[in-house]
N, C-alpha and C positions, 0 to 999 in steps of 0.2 A: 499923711503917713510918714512914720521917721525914715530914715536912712537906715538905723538897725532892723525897722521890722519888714522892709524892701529885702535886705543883705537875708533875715533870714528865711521869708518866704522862698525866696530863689536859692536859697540854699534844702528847703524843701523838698521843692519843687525836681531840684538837681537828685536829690535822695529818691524819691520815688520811682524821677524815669529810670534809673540805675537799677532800681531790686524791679522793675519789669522788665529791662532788660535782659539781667540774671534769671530768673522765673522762664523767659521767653527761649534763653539761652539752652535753660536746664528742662526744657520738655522733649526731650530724647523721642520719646516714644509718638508724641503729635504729631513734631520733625518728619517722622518716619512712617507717618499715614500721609501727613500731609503730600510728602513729596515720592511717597514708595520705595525710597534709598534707606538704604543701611551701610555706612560707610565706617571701615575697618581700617585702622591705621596698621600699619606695619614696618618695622625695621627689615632690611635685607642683608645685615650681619650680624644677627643674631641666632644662625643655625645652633640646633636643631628647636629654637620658639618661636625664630621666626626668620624668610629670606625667600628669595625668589628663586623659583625653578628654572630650568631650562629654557622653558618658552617666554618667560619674565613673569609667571605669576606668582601670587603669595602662596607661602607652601610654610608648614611648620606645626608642632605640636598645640601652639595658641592658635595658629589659622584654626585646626582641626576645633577646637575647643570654639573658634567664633563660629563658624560657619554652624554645629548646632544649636548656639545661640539665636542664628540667623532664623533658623526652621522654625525656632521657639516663637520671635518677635514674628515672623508671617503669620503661624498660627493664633497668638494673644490677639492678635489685632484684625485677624478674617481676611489678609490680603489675598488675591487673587494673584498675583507677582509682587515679588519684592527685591529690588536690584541690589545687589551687594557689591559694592565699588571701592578696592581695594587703594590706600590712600600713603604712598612712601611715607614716612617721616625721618627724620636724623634722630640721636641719641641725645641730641640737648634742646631741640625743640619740638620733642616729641610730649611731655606734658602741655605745652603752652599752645600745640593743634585743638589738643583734648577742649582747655580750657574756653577756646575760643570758639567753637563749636563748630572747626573745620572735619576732625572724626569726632564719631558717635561711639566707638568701643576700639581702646587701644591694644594689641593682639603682639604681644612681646614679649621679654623679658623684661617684667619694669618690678622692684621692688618695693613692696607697699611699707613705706616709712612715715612717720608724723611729719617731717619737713614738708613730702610733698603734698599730703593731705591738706596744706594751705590750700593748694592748687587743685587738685583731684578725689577723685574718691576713689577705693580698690573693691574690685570682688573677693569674696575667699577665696583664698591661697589656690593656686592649682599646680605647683612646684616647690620642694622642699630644698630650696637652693641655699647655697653657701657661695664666701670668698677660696678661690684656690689660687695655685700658683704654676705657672707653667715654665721650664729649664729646659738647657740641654743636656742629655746625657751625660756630657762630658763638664758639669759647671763644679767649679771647687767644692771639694766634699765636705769644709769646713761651712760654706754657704749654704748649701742644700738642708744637709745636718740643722742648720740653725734654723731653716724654714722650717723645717718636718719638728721641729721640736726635739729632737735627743742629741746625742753625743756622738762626737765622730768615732769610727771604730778604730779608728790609731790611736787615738787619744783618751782610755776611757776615762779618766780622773777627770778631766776635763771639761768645763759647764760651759753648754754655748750657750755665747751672751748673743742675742738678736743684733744689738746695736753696735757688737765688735765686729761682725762678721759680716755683715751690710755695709761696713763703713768706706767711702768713696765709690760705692756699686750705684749702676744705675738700673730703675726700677722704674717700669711701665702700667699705665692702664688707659683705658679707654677714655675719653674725655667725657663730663655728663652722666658717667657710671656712678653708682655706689660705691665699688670697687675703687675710683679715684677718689675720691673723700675719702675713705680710711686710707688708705696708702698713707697721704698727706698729715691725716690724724695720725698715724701707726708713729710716721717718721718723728712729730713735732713730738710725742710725748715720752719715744725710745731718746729724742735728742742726737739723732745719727746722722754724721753727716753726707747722705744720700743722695744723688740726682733724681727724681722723678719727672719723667716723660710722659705727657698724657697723647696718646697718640687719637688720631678720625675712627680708628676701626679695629677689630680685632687681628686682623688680616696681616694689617702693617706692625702689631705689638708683636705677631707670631714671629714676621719677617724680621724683627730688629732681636728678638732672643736668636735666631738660626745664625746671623752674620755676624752676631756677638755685642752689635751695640748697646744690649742692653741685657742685663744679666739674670733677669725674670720678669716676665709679664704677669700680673694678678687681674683675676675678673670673676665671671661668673662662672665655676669648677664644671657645670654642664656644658659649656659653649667651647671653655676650653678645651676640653677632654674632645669633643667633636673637632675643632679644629685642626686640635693634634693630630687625631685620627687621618683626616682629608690632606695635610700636606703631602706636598711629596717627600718632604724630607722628615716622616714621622717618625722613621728610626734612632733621630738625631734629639728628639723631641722628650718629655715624658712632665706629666700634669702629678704633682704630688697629692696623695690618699689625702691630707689634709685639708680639712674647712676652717677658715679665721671665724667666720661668720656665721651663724644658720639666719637666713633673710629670703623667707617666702617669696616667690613670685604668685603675682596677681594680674586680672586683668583690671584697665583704668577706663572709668566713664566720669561724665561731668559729677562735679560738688554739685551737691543737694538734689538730683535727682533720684531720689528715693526710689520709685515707681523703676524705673530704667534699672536701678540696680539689684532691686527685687527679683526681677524678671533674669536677671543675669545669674543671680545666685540660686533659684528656683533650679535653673538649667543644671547648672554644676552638679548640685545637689543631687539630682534625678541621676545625673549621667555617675555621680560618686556612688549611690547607693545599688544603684542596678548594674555594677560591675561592669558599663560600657568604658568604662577611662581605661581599664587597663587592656581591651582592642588597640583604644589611642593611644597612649602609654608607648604601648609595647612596637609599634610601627618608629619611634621615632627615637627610646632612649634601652630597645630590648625589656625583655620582661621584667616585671617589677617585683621587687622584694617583699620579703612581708613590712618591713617597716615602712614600701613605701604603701603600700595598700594600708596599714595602719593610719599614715599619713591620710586617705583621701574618705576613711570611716571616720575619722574625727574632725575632719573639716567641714563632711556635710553636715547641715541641717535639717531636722525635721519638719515634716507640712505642717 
């Protein structure tokens, strides 16, 4: 036998064990007879989609949304118990838990883009989210003005340019957000010359707009609005009406497990159509509007 057709047999050979181990990876749901666990990843700064309570459990509007998934997955599968073991993860290795098949259903704020579709799959949409921007009351009204899009009110003749009004400001977002990839895009194609600071957490972005080092934070308009909300010093604070973005959140389960995400979307769907979302809804982000119940009639699917 040659030397090439050695090199390709083992090359073969390398291919097959790979998409069985992929195959083996992506059976979610066998995983989950096999071993009786359902395991839920979760961030714990990402109120109100997702963070820990009080007593350090997972708590949030995606919890709420996994934990009927949970009920679903005991039921499809005839379990007598099924243990549901709540799995921290960070904001930048929280795809690559998914991928590796440390969690089985990711329960956050994660935005379903094609980039990450390399890596994961999403459920339909269960958050109609966007980019926003969060200031202090007191931030230059020439800035502001430029973020919200019009003109300052001393100045009506006057067209704010994004990239004059930012220029030498510094500008925050979370590290591994979506939110930080456009900043960085926003900056290179306005051409301005901007500091951007990607900070560990939402927490710390709020902290550096209140002490001034940083002159807006941008992320996700739900999280920061709640943030706002929770500082102590939310008088000093305010999240502008504005969305850069409209970027659905979704929940994340492994690539190619069909079956697994079937079951995920079935859930949703049931829970969109028979008006249980807005009970959940309304516990975490107040009642919802008609456009967001529009939002959750056209995301389910029919049987």
């Amino acid at each position: 036998m040659t030397k090439r057709s050695l090199t390709l047999i083992a090359t073969l050979g390398a291919l097959i064990q790979l998409a069985a181990f992929a195959t083996a990876q992506a059976d979610t749901l066998g995983r989950i007879r096999e071993t009786g666990k359902l395991r839920l990843g979760h961030r714990s700064d990402a109120r109100p989609f997702s963070y820990e309570d009080e007593s350090g459990h997972a708590a949030g509007y995606s919890i709420a949304l996994c934990k009927e998934i949970a009920d679903a997955v005991k039921a499809e599968l005839g379990l007598a118990q099924l243990a549901v073991e709540d799995v921290k993860v960070e904001a930048g290795d929280r795809f690559d838990e998914v991928e590796s098949g440390s969690v089985d259903l990711l329960c956050g704020a994660a935005t379903d883009t094609l980039e990450r579709r390399k890596k994961v799959a999403f459920s339909l949409p269960i958050f109609p989210s966007g980019i926003g921007a969060l200031l202090r009351v007191d931030a230059p009204p020439r800035v502001r003005a430029a973020l919200e899009g019009r003109e300052p009110p001393y100045r009506p003749r006057w067209r704010a340019s994004l990239a004059e009004a930012l220029e030498k400001r510094v500008l925050t977002a979370q590290a591994g957000t979506t939110a930080a990839d456009w900043l960085a895009k926003r900056r290179g194609e306005l051409e301005v010359n901007a500091e951007i600071v990607n900070v560990s957490s939402y927490a710390e972005g709020v902290q550096r707009v209140l002490v001034r080092t940083s002159d807006a934070m941008f992320g996700d308009r739900a999280i920061l609005l709640d943030a706002a909300a929770r500082s102590p010093s939310a008088s000093d604070l305010v999240v502008l009406d504005r969305e850069y973005t409209y970027e659905p959140i979704a929940l994340v389960g492994a690539r190619g497990d069909s079956d697994f995400l079937l079951l995920v979307d079935r859930t949703l769907s049931r829970l969109y159509r028979s008006g249980k979302i807005v009970e959940i809804y309304t516990r975490f982000f107040g009642k919802p509007d008609e456009s967001t119940q529009a939002f959750f009639r056209f995301s389910a699917r029919p049987e």
